[in-house]
C-alpha angles and dihedrals in degrees: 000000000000134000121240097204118083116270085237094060093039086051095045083044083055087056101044088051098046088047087051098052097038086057099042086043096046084239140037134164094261095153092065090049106054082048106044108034099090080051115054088029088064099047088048100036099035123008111031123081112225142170127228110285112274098195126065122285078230117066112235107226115265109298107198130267122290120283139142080257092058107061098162095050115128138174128242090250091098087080090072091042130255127330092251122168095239094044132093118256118211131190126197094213098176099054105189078080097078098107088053082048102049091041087065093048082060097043089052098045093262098119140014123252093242080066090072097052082059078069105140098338123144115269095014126121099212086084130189097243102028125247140176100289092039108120104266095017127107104179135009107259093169088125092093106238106019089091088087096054098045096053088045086055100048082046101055084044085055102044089047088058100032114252121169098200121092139241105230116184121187103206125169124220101256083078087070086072082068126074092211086079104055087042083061096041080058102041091053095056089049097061098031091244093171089146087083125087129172130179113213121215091216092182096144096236134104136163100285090050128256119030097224087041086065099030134344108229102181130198094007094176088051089052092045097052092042085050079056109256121121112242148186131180123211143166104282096217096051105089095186087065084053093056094049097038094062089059094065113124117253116155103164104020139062111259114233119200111202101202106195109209145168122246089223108029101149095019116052104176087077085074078081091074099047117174098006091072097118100108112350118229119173121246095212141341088276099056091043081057093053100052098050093052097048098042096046094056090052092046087045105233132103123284109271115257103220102160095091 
């Protein structure tokens, strides 16, 4: 299944749909969004491999946990297709980025836009912080740092049977402060698992604010090549470094993509805010003015009219 329209304008679509629903809703996770657009709009609109959705464009409520009970329980993954052999996997492994993600659903034809007015409401399964039955999720990887591991598991599975069809994991930097993620690094080269790729949103923010403010994590490409992945770092919101990073050679070890990017590309106002960008949530009526004035000339569309 394959877009017709640019990545660029599926990324700059992302945006626009992520600013209108943080100012109807008073608070959004703009901040994902200007970093990671260019990102998961070219894994869905360029590099993965994906069947036709299997689930409706229009998300069912939430239908219980599995259980023997629960026959009719599924996870969020049919908005990305089967799990085909010779199909792509993805996990979504921050998942305070589900809006961005399902932004992007929306963007590529996945998902209908109704599905994104279900945002955070009871009973619903598009939930604010994604989890398994979340359009476009798999598994819930809300525990920050296990998305590596659990792609590097579903790939070795994969490799042992086969399959032709690749583990991708978008991960954002914020998962190199655990240790789960360089055991699986490790883990990975050990077993060859070069089957796995992951892109990383390296935009030096996290929830408590700055990245090197909670923990300085160095030279994380250098780590990553000495734990035994290959690794190239590129400018995040440059898709035709996408496109040539992906061709880097790595028989034997997982590929890791750093992707350096910028908290308010698009929407600099949000520089304001600096370091408390993780979920934006405006301060009074003035500032939420603001903002959607400003955002809406750089993005290029008219001021939302949230009043109504």
């Amino acid at each position: 299944m394959q877009n017709e329209r640019t990545t660029e304008d599926v990324a700059l679509g992302i945006r626009r749909r992520v600013f209108e629903h943080t100012i109807r809703n008073n608070g959004g996770y703009l901040s994902q969004a200007c970093s990671a657009a260019e990102q998961l709009a070219w894994l869905y609109n360029e590099e993965l491999k994906l069947g036709a959705p299997t689930l409706p464009m229009i998300p069912k409520p939430f239908g219980g946990v599995p259980s023997p009970s629960n026959p009719d329980y599924h996870t969020g993954a049919g908005y990305n297709g089967p799990a085909a052999p010779e199909f792509d996997r993805l996990f979504i492994a921050p998942a305070h980025y589900a809006l961005v993600a399902y932004a992007t659903l929306i963007e590529v034809g996945r998902m209908a836009p109704e599905g994104l007015e279900m945002f955070n409401k009871d009973g619903s399964s598009v939930e604010m912080i994604g989890a398994e039955h979340s359009p476009g999720m798999e598994v819930h990887n809300g525990t920050l740092g296990i998305g590596l591991s659990t792609g590097a598991g579903l790939a070795y599975g994969r490799k042992l049977r086969g399959e032709p069809g690749r583990t991708w994991v978008f991960m954002s930097d914020g998962e190199v402060q655990e240790g789960q993620t360089w055991e699986a690094v490790q883990a990975a080269r050990f077993h060859g698992i070069d089957n796995l790729c992951a892109i990383m949103d390296v935009n030096d923010q996290q929830c408590d604010g700055a990245m090197d403010s909670v923990m300085e994590v160095g030279d994380i490409r250098r780590k990553f090549i000495e734990f035994g992945a290959a690794c190239v770092e590129i400018d995040g919101h440059d898709v035709g470094a996408m496109r040539d990073a992906v061709n880097e050679p790595h028989e034997g070890k997982p590929l890791i993509i750093l992707a350096r990017t910028s908290p308010y590309q698009t929407m600099p106002i949000l520089e304001e805010r600096f370091p408390r960008l993780h979920y934006v949530r405006f301060k009074s009526e003035d500032e939420r003015a603001r903002f959607n004035t400003s955002i809406a000339a750089d993005l290029g569309v008219d001021p939302v009219d949230y009043a109504h």
